[in-house]
C-alpha positions in Angstrom: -2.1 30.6 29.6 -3.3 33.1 26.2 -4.2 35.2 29.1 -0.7 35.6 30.6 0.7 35.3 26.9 -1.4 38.2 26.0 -0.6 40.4 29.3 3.3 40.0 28.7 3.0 40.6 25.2 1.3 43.9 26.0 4.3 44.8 27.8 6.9 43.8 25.7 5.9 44.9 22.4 5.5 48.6 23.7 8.9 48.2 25.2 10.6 47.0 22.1 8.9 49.9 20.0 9.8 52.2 22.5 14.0 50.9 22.5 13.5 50.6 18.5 12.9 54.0 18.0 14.0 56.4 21.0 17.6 54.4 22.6 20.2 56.0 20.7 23.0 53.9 19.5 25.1 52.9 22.4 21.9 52.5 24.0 20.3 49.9 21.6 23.7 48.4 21.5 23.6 47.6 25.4 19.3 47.1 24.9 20.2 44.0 22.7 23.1 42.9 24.3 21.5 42.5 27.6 18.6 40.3 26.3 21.8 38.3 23.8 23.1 37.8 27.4 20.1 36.9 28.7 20.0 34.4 26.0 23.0 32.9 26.7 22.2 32.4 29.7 19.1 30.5 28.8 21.1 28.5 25.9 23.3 27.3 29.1 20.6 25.6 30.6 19.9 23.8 27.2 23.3 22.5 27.0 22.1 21.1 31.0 25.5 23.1 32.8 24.7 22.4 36.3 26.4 24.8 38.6 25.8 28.5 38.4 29.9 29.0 37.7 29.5 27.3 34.5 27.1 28.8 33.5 28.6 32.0 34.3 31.6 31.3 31.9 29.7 30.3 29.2 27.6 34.0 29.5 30.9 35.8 29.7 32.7 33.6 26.5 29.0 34.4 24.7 29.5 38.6 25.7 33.3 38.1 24.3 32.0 36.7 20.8 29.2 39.0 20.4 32.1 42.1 20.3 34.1 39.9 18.0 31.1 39.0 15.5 30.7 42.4 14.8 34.0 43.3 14.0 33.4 40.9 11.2 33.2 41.6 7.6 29.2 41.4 7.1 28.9 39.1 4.0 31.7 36.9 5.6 29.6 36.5 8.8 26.2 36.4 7.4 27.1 33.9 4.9 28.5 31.9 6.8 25.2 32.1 9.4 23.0 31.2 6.0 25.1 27.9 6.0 24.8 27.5 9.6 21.3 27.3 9.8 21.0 25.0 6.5 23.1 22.6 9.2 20.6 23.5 11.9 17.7 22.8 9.3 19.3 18.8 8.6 19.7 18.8 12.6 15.8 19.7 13.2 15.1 17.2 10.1 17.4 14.1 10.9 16.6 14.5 15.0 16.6 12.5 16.7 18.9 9.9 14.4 21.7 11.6 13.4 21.9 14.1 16.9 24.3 11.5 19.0 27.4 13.4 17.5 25.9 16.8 19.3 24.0 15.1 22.3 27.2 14.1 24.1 29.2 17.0 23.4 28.9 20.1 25.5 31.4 21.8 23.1 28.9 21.1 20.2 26.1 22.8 22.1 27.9 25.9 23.4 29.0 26.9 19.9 25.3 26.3 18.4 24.4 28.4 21.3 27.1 30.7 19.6 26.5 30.1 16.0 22.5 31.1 16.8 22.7 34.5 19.0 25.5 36.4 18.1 25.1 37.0 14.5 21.5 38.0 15.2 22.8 40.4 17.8 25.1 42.0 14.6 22.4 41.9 12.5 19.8 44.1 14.6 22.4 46.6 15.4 23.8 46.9 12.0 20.0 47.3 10.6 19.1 50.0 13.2 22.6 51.5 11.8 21.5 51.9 8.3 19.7 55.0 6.8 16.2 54.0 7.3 17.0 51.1 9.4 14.6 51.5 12.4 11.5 50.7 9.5 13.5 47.8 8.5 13.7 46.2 11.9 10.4 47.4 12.3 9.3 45.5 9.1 11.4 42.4 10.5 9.8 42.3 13.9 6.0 42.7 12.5 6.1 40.2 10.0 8.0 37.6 12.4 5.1 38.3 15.4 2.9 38.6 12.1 3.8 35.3 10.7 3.9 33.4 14.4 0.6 34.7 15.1 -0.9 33.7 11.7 0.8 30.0 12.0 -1.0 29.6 15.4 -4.5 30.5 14.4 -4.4 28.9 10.8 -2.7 25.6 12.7 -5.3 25.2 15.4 -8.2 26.0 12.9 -7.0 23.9 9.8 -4.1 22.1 11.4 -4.0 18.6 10.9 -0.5 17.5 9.2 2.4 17.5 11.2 5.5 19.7 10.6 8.2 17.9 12.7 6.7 15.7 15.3 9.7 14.3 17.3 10.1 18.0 17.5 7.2 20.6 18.5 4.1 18.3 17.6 2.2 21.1 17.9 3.4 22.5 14.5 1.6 21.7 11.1 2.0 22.3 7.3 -1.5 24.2 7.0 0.7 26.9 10.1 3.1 26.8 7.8 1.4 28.0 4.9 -0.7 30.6 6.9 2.7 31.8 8.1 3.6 32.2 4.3 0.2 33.8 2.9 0.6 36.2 5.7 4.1 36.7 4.7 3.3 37.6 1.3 0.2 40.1 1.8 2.3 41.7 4.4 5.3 42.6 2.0 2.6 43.8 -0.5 1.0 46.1 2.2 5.0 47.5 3.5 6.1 47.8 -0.7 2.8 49.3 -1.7 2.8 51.9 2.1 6.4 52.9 1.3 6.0 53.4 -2.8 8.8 51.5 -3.6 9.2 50.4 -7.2 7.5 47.5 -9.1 10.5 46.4 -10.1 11.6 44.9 -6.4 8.1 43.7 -5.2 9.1 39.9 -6.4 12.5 39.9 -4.6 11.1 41.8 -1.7 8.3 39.6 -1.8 10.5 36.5 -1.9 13.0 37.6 0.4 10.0 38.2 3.6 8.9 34.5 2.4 12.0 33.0 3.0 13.1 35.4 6.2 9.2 33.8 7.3 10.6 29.9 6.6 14.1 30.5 8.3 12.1 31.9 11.2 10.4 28.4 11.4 13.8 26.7 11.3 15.2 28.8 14.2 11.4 27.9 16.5 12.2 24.6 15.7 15.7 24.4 16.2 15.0 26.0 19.6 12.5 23.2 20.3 15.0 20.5 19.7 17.5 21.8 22.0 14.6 22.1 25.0 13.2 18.3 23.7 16.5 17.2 24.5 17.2 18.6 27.8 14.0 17.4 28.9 12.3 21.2 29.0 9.3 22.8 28.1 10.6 26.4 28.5 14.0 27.6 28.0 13.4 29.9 30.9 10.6 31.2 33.4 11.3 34.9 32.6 8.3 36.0 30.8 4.6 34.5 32.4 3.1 32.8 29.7 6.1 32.9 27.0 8.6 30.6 28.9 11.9 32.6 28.9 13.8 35.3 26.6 15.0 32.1 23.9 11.1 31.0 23.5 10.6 34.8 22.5 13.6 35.3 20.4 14.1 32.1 18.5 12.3 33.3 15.4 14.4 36.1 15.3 17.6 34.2 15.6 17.3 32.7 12.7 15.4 35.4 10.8 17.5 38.8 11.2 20.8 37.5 9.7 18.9 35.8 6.7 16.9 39.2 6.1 20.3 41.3 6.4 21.9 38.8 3.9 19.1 38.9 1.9 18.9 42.6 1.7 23.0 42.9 1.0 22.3 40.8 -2.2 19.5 42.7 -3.5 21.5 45.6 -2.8 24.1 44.1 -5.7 21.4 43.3 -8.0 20.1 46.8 -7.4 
């Protein structure tokens, strides 16, 4: 299995790099709004649609609301999506007590489906917009993969207190906080790499720290929906990785916080 993980990693990371920084912007603009698709279709099996019609519709209402999220104002949509995933956090938290209200309502499912991939879809298009932006999506990829990779080693090495166990048992605290010490030195190495002032390391710093903890909500959040359709992958796409969702959850949750985050610093600035 780390074998396969590692082979399609190997693939898909060059791939990424290559769309980050070469796909101009219509291109990047149909580059993530294949794999938001592709996610969509994934989130339909979550919500257990049986017939390929369904699931169909739900693809094509999920393409229609990614084109009207970004027509959006940006604070309006990204604050709102900061109080989304406070809601998705007390789902992950309360599950599964308080998830009957969700569990036997498709509606409910399809617009967390929505609610989760089309404002990330805004945010990485609107980040590779911005002067700069490609380094800042850059910056939000590597210390998502960063801080995934750094919660799996320090979790199976050190890990012995559970995160959420009637969730993904395999997550601990002692992931959690290698996740966040990598998150820190990471943000030091980018602030200190790019010579940006002194004066914005502690809300730079805090701001990858809690990008990093929303990025843990949205891999959990992801791991409650599969838990309660009864599967272990959201897909079969990727050998090793399960499907596009399994790759991307992180980043659902991640990119809309780190764009907020980065619109308010921009005020304070």
């Amino acid at each position: 299995m780390l074998k396969k993980r590692i082979l399609t990693a190997a693939v898909l990371i060059p791939v990424t790099l290559l769309a980050l920084f070469f796909l101009p912007t219509p291109g990047f603009f149909i580059f993530t709004g294949i794999i938001s698709l592709g996610a969509a279709w994934e989130w339909s099996n979550l919500m257990q649609l049986k017939t390929i019609r369904t699931r169909f519709i739900y693809v094509i209402i999920s393409a229609i609301v990614f084109v009207w999220a970004a027509t959006l104002p940006v604070f309006v949509l990204f604050s709102n999506t900061f109080l989304w995933w406070l809601v998705a956090t007390w789902l992950v938290i309360t599950y599964p007590q308080k998830s009957q209200w969700w569990q036997k309502s498709m509606i409910a499912r399809g617009l967390m489906g929505l609610f989760a991939i089309a404002p990330c879809f805004v945010a990485l298009n609107l980040m590779r917009e911005q002067r700069d932006g490609i380094y800042s999506l850059l910056f939000v990829l590597l210390l998502i993969w960063g801080a995934d990779t750094a919660a799996y080693f320090s979790g199976k090495k050190w890990g012995s207190t559970k995160m959420a166990p009637r969730v993904s048992p395999n997550k601990t605290m002692q992931g959690l906080y290698g996740a966040l010490i990598f998150s820190v030195l990471f943000a030091m190495l980018a602030l200190w790499f790019f010579h940006l002032p002194y004066s914005m390391w502690v809300w730079a710093i805090l701001l990858s720290i809690v990008t990093v903890i929303f990025s843990i909500i949205g891999d959990l959040f992801e791991s409650m929906m599969k838990r309660e359709a009864g599967l272990k992958d959201s897909g079969k796409l990727l050998p090793g990785h399960g499907g596009l969702l399994d790759r991307i959850d992180s980043l659902l949750s991640a990119a809309p916080i780190f764009v907020l985050g980065g619109l308010l610093l921009s005020k304070l600035a």
